[in-house]
N, C-alpha and C positions, 0 to 999 in steps of 0.2 A: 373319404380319403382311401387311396387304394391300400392292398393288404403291406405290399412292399414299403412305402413310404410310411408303414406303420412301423414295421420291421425293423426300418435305419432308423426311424427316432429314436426307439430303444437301444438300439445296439449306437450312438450317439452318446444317448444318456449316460449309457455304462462308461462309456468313454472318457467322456468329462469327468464321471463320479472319480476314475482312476487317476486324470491329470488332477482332480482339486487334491487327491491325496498326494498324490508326488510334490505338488508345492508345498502344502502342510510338515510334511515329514520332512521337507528343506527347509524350514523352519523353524521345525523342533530341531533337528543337525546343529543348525546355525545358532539357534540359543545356547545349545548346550556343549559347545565348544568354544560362546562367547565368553558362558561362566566360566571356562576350565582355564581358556588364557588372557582373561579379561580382558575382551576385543570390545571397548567398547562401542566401537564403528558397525561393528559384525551387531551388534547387542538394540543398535538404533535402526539398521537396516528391518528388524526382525519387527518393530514398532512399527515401523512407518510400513511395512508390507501386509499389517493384518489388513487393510482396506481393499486389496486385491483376494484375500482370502475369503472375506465378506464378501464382494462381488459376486464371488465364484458359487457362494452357498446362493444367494440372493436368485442368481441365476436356474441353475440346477432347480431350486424349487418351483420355479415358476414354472420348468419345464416337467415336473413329474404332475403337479397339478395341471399343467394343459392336457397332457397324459391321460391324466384321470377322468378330466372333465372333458373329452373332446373324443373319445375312445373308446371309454367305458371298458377295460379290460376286466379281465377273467381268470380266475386258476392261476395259474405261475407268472403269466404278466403281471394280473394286480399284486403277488409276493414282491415280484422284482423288483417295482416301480414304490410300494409301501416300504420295501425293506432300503432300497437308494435313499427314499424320502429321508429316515433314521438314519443311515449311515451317510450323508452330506451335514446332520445338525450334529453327530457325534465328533467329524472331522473340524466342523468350524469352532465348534469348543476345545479342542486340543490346540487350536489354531492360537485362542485367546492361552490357552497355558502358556504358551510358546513366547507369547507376547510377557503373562507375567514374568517368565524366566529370564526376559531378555533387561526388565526392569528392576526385579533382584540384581542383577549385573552392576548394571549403571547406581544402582545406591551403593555397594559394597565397595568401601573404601581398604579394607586389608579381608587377606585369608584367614580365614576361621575352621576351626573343625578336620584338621587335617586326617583324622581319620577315619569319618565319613566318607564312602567311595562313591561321592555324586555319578563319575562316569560308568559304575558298573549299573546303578539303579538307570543311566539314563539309556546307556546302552539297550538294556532290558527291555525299557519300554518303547523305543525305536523300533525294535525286531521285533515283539508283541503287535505294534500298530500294521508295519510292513508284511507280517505273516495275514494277519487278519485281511488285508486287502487286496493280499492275494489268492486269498481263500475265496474270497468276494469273485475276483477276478475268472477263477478257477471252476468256481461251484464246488470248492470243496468242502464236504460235509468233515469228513476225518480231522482235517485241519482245524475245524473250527473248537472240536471238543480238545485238541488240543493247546488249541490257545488256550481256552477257558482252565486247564488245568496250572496253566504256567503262571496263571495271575498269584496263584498259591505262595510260587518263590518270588514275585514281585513283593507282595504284601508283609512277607519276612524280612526282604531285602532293608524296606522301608522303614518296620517295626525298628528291626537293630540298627538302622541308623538315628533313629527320635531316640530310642533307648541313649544311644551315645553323646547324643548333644545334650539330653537333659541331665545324664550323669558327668558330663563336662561341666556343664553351668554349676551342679552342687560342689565337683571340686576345684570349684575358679575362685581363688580367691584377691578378693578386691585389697588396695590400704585401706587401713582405718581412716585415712583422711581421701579417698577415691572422691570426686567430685560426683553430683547427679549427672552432668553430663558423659561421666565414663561411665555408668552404671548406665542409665539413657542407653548408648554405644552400644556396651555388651548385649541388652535385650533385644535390640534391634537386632543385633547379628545371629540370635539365640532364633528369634521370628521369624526372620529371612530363611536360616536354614532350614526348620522344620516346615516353614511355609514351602519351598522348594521340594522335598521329602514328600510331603502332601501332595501338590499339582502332580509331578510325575509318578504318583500313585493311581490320579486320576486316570490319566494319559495313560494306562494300563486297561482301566474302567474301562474306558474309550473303545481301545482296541478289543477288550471280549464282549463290546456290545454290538461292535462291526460285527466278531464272529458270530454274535448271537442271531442278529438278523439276517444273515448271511446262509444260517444253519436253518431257517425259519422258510427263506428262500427257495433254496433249494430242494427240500424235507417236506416239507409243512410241519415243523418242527418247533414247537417252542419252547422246548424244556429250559434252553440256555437264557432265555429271555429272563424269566421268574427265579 
């Protein structure tokens, strides 16, 4: 295959790798604006669209492997194309967060935890996932240690919000005649939250391991990896 037609499949690949991230992070958007005004429409859209997210990964794979096997790259192509491979299964996992978040929604029958700031933690993780893939985008090395720093104030973010709900639950208090079913209720909503706090802690995960591979790329770098 000539050298040029080499050339556009990678520059291709990278291509695709940046539209699956623009769907993905339309995803995460759309989840987490379905929780904030319980759209549940917004919340089913987000269900039924992980099978184009899938697609997308399914795809993209098939093409770094053709890559690998058909090419035999070398030196910074084989980074690029090993580091894509990582950061398309990191995208399609955020992809499934996204999805969990959209079905948090659709079970939560009343708001709970009002001072938990789900939009600032999600916010967070938004711009964490969008920097990192742009770093990707970029080759930027600087970028990438900077994400890896910021997961610090996500991880706090997260910490004081679990702090907060499980010191809500100790000071909740039930009637003495509360049925199992309202105590049921309340754990549920106790799960839900902290399960939510969790994913988009992931969804942080996600993004410094874009920048990690990303940093590995570019570098031959892989301190951020370990």
């Amino acid at each position: 295959m000539p050298r040029a037609s080499y050339q556009e499949q990678l520059e291709t690949m990278q291509e695709d790798v940046l539209y699956m991230s623009e769907v993905v992070v339309d995803r995460l958007r759309t989840a987490l604006a379905a929780m904030e005004t319980k759209d549940y429409d917004a919340a089913q859209e987000v269900i039924e669209g992980d099978d184009e997210v899938n697609d997308l990964y399914l795809d993209l794979e098939q093409d770094c492997i053709d890559l690998l096997a058909l090419q035999q790259p070398v030196a910074g192509d084989l980074r690029l194309i090993a580091s894509s491979f990582k950061i398309i299964t990191d995208l399609e996992r955020v992809g499934d967060l996204a999805v969990n978040l959209a079905d948090y929604t659709l079970d939560a029958e009343h708001d709970m935890f009002p001072e938990v700031d789900i939009n600032t933690i999600g916010d967070h993780t938004v711009e964490m996932l969008e920097d990192a893939m742009a770093a990707y985008e970029d080759r930027d090395a600087e970028a990438c240690y900077e994400i890896a720093e910021r997961d610090d104030e996500l991880d706090a973010l997260c910490e004081q919000a679990s702090q907060t709900v499980v010191r809500e639950l100790i000071e909740t208090e039930l009637d003495a005649d509360a049925s199992d079913d309202q105590v049921e209720e309340l754990m549920q909503d106790v799960s839900r939250m902290l399960l939510t706090i969790r994913d988009l802690e992931r969804v942080g995960d996600h993004g410094v391991n874009i920048a990690a591979r990303t940093l590995y790329m570019v570098e031959n770098d892989e301190e951020l990896i370990y």
